[in-house]
VOGU-3710 file (C-alpha; in Angstrom, 3 decimals, decimal comma):
1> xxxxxxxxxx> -25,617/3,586/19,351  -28,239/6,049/21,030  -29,269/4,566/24,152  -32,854/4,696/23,278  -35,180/2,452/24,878  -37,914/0,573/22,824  -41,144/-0,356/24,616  -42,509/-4,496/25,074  -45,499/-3,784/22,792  -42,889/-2,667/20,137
11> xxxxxxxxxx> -40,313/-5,457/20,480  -43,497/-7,809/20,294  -44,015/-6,185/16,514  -40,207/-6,685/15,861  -40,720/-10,425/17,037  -43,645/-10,891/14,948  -41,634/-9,448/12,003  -38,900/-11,886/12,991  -41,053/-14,639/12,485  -42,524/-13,358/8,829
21> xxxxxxxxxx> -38,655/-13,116/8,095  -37,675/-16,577/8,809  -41,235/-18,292/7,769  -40,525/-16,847/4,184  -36,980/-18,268/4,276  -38,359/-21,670/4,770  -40,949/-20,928/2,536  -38,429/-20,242/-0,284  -35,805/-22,836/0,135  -39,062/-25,638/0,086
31> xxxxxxxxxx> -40,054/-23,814/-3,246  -36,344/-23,795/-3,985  -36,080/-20,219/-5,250  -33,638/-19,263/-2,193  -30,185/-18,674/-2,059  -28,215/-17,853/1,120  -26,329/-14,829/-0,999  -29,404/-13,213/-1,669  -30,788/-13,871/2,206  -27,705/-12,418/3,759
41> xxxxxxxxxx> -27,675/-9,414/1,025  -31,057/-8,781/2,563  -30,266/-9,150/6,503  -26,991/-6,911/5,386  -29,277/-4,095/3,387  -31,584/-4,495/6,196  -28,610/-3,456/8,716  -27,130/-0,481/6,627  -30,583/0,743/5,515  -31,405/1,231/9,414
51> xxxxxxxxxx> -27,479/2,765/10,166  -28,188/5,295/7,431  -31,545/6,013/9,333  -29,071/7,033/12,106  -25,994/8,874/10,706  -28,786/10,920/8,429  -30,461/12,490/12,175  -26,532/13,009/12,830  -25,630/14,310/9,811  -28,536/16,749/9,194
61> xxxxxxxxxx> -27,341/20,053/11,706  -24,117/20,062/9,622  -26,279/21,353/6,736  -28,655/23,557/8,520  -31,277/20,498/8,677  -31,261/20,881/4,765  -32,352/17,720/3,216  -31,000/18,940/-0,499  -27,401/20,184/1,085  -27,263/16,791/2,703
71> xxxxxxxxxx> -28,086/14,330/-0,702  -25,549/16,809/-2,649  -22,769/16,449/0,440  -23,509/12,525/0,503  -23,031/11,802/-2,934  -20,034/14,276/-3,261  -18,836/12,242/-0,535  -19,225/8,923/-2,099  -17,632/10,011/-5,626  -14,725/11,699/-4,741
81> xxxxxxxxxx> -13,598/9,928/-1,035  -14,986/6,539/-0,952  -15,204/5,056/-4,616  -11,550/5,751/-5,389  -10,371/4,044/-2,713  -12,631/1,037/-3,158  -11,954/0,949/-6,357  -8,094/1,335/-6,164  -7,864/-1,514/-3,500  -10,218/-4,297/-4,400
91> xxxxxxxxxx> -8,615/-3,595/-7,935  -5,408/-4,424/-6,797  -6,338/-7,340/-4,104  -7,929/-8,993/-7,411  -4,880/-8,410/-9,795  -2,038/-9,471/-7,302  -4,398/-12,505/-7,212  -4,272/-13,039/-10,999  -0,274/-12,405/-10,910  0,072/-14,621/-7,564
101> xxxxxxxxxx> -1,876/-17,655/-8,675  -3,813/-17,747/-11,778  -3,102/-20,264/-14,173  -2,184/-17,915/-16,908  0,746/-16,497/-15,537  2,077/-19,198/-13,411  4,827/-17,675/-11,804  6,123/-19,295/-8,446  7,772/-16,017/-7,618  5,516/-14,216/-5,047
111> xxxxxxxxxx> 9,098/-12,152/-4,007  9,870/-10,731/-7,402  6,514/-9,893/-7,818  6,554/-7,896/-4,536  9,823/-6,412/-5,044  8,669/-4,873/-8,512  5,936/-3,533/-7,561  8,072/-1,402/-4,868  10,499/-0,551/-7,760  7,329/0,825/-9,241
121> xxxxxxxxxx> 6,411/3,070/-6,501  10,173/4,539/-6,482  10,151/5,153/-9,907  6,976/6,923/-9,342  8,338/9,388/-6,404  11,570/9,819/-8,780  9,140/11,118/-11,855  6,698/13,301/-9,142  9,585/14,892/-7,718  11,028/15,870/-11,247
131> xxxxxxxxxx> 8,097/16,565/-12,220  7,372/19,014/-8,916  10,810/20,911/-9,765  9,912/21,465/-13,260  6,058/22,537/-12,535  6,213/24,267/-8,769  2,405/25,947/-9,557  0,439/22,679/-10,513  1,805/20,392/-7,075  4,490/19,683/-5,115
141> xxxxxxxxxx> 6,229/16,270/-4,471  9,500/16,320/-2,264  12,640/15,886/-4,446  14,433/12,697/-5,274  17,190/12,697/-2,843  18,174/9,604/-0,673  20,177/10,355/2,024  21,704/7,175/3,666  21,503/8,217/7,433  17,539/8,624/7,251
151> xxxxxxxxxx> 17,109/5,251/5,087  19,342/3,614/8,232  16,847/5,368/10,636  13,794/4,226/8,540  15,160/0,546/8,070  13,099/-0,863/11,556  10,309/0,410/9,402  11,040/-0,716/6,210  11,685/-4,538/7,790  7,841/-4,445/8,848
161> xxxxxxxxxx> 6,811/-3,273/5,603  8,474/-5,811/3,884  7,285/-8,719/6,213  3,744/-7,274/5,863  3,547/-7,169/2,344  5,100/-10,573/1,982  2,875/-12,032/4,304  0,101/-9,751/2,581  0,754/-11,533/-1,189  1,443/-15,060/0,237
171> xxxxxxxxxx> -1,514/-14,853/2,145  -3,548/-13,584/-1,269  -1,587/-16,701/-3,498  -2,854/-19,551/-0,744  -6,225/-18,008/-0,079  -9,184/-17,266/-2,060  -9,890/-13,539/-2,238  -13,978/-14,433/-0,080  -11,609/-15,437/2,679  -9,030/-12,662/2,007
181> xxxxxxxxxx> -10,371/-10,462/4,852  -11,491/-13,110/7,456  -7,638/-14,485/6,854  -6,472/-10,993/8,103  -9,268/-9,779/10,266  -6,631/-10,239/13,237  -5,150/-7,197/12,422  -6,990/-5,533/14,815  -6,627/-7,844/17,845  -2,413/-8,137/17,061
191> xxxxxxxxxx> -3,057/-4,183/17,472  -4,339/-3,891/20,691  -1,882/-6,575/21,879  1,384/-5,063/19,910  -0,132/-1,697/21,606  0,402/-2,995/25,310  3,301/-4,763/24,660  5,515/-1,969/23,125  3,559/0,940/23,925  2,332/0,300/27,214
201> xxxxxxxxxx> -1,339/1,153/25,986  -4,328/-0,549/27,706  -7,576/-1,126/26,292  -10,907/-0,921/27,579  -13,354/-4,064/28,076  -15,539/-2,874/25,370  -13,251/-2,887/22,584  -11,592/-6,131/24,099  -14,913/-7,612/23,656  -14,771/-6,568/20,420
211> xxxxxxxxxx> -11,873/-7,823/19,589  -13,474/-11,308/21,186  -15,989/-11,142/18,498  -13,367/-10,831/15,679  -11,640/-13,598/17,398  -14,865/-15,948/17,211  -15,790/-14,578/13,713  -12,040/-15,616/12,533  -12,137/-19,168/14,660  -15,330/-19,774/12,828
221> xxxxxxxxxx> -14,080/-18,952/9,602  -11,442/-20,910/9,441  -13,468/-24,133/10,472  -16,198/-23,492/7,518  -13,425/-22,808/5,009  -11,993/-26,232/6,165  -15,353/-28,079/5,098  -15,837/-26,331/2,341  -11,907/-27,809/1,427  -10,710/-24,279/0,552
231> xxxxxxxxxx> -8,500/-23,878/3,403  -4,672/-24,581/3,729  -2,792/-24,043/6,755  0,036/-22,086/5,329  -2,574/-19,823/4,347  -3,874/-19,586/7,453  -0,618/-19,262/8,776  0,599/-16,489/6,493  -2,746/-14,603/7,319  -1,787/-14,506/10,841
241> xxxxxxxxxx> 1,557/-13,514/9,891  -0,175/-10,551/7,991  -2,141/-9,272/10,360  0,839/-8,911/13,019  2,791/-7,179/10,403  0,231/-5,015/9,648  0,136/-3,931/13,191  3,909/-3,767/13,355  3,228/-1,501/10,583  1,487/1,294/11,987
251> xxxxxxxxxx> 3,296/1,709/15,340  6,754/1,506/13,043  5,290/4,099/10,699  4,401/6,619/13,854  7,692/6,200/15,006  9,490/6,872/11,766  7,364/9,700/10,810  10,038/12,360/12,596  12,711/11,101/10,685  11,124/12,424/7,542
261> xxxxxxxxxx> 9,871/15,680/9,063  6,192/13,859/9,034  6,531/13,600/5,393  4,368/10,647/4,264  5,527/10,940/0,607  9,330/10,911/2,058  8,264/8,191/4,348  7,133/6,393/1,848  9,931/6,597/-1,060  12,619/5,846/1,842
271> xxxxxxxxxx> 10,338/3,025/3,211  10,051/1,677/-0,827  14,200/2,132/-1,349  15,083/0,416/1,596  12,483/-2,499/0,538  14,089/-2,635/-2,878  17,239/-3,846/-1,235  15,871/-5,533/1,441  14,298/-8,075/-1,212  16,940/-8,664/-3,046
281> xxxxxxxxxx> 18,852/-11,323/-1,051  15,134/-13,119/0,278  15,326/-13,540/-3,225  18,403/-14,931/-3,904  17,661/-17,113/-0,514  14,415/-18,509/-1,820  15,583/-19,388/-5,289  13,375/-16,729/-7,066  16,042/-15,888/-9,835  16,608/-19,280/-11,448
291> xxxxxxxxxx> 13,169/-19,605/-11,859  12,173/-15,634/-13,447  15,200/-16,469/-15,315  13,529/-19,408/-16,669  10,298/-17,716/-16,841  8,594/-17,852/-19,959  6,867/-14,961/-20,347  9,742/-12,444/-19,343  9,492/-10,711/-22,562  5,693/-11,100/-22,641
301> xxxxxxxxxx> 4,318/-7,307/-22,823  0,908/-8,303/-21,126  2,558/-9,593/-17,963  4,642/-6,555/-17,352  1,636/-4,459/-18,504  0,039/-6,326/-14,927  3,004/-5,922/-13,207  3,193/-2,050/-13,703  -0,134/-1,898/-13,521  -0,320/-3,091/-9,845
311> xxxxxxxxxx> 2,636/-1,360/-9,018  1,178/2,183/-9,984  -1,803/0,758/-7,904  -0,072/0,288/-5,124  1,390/3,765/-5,543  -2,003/5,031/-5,525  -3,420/3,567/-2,674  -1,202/5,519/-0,527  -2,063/8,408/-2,325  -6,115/7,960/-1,726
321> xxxxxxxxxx> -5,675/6,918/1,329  -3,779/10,062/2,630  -6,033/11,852/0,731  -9,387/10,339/2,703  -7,613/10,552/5,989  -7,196/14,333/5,310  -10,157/14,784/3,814  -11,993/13,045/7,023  -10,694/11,579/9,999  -9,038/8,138/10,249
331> xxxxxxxxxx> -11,823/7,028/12,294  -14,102/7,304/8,901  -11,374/5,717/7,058  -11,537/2,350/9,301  -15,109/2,706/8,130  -14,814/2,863/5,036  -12,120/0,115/4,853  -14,495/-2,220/6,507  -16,990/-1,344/3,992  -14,573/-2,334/0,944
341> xxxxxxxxxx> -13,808/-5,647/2,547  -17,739/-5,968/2,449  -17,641/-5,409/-1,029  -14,528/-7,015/-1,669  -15,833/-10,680/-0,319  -19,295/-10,442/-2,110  -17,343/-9,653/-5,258  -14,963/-12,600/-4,995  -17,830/-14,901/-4,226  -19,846/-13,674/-7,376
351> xxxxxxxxxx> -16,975/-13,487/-9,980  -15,242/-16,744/-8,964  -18,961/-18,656/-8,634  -17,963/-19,569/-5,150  -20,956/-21,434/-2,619  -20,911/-20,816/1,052  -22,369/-22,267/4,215  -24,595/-19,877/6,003  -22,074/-20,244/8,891  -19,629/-18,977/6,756
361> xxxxxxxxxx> -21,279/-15,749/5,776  -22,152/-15,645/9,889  -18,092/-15,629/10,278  -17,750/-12,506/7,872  -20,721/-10,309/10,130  -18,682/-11,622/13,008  -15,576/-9,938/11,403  -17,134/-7,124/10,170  -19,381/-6,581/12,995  -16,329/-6,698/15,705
371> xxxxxxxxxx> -14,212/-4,227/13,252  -17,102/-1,723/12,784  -17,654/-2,327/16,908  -13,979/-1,420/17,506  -13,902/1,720/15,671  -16,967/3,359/17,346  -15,913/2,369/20,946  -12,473/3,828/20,155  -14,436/6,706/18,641  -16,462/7,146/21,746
381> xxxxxxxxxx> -13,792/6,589/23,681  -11,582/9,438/22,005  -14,185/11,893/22,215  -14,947/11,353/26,045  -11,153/11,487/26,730  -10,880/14,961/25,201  -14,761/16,657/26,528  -12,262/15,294/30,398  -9,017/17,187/29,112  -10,941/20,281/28,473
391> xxxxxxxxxx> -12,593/20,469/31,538  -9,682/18,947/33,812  -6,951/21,180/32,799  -5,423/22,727/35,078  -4,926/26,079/33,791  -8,297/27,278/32,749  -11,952/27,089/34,417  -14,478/24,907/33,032  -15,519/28,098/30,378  -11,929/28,294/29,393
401> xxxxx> -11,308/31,683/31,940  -7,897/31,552/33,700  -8,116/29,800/37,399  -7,043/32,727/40,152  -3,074/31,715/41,265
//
């Protein structure tokens, strides 16, 4: 990340340490007091300990070199920016899980849920934007007004959106939440191919190699969920599926955005509407209706309780992630999302009382390494593009003077 050089007689000390390291892993398992969670917790707090060695140097002119501004900035940081949004999405990854395929609600209807949940989020613009007219001083939403020629422009948009949260639920009902990420870490990779494709973008080696490593990290995932005997292929399949959608997605949304005067919150309540509809006859094609007909807790006030409930979540996640984006950059909310799916998979493996193969936890850094990769080269790559577009323009000097005609 630096480009500093470290000297022989310091990489011996590392290699002595290296030995210590795995000498007291043997040591452990043969006394039988180790676990492979708590070895790659270490290697992992080992890892972040040293990155927040870095980003603190970084970090440190921003505050005048003022340890005390810094700590106050870092946890302000952290409580308003980054816990919401972990806490917002793992919370709903975990309770579309419980409404997709627990054995308490045992509902074969991964459509309806989806399509309620969107009903949710239009319900919620509806009551913001009423809510907006009647209080102008406290926020502003736009109003509730669907005009039919921009929901016919948004429709390409919508299609993706309704694909990719499909694909994002089915993958979450045939997949256990661990594997949740590592099913969709291709997200990335469909990017950069959807990218040149459609866009005509190319990408550099570096962040193809990258993308290589999330490749390798996925490949290797799926073989050690396979011997564990937690893997199906139409899970696989649908997490695929997801992460083209997701891809889809984004270049959809950036074309859409004019359409809505680059209104997300119009975006999105046009995007919602048209998905409303959009569901209705997948529905009808899959055979959803006979069986929520049939359903028998439709009057049960706890399962619409968790059906609202991860509606409003949804709702919400579009909120805090706006709000982070703004707040930052997008580049620090990649970050940040990679960080939650950290979380997210060490979380699923405690509460369910899941056991995993050392290879498989390699597969996750694979994935997470290759994500966390991608966003810095693109970072680097951003910033050395715009330092050449300063000083190649053609109508100012290198100080920003006007060039003599």
């Amino acid at each position: 990340m630096l480009g500093q050089r470290t000297s022989w007689k310091a990489c011996a000390c590392c290699g002595l340490i290296i030995a210590g390291f795995c000498l007291g892993l043997d040591q452990e398992k043969s006394l039988g007091t180790l676990t492979l969670i708590g070895a790659f917790y270490g290697v992992a707090s080992s890892i972040f300990v040293a990155l927040n060695a870095i980003y603190t140097t970084r970090c440190l002119p921003c505050v005048d070199n003022n340890v005390w501004r810094l700590c106050l900035y870092n946890n302000f940081n952290a409580c308003i920016l980054f816990i919401p949004l972990m806490f917002v999405s793992i919370t709903m990854v975990f309770l579309n899980k419980y409404l997709l395929s627990s054995d308490n609600v045992k509902l074969d209807a991964p459509l309806f849920i989806t399509w309620y949940q969107c009903v949710v989020t239009v319900g919620i613009c509806g009551l913001l934007g009423v809510w907006s007219r009647a209080m102008p001083n406290l926020f502003t939403f736009p109003r509730f007004t669907i005009d039919f020629k921009i929901a016919r422009d948004v429709l390409p948009l919508s299609v993706m959106f309704v694909a990719m949260i499909t694909f994002n639920n089915l993958t979450l009902k045939y997949l256990n939440v661990s594997f949740y990420m590592v099913g969709r870490s291709l997200t990335t990779v469909a990017n950069v191919v959807l990218s040149y494709i459609m866009l005509g973008q190319r990408t550099s080696w570096k962040a193809c190699a990258c993308c290589g490593l999330i490749i390798a990290g996925f490949c290797l995932g799926l073989d050690q969920e396979k011997s564990l005997g937690t893997l199906t292929l139409i899970g696989a399949f649908y997490g695929v599926a997801s992460s083209i959608f997701v891809a889809l997605n984004a270049i959809y949304t950036t074309r859409c955005l004019p359409c809505v005067d680059n209104n997300v919150w119009r975006l999105c309540l046009y995007n919602n509407f048209n998905a409303c509809i959009l569901f209705i006859p997948l529905m009808l094609i899959f055979q959803e209706v006979p069986i929520v007909a049939v359903y028998p807790k439709l009057y049960n006030l706890q399962f619409w309780s968790a059906m609202t409930f991860a509606g409003i979540l949804g709702f919400s996640m579009g909120y805090v992630t706006g709000f982070q984006i703004q707040m930052t950059s997008p580049l620090t909310h990649n970050v940040s999302g990679t960080a939650k799916s950290y979380v997210q998979t060490l979380l699923a493996v405690v509460v369910y009382n899941e056991t995993k193969t050392m290879l498989w936890w390699v597969s996750n850094i694979f994935v997470l390494g290759g994500s966390g990769l991608f966003a810095h080269v693109k970072a680097m790559e951003m910033k050395r593009n715009h330092r050449s577009n300063v000083t190649t323009s053609p109508a100012t000097g290198q100080n920003g003077n006007n060039l003599p005609k």
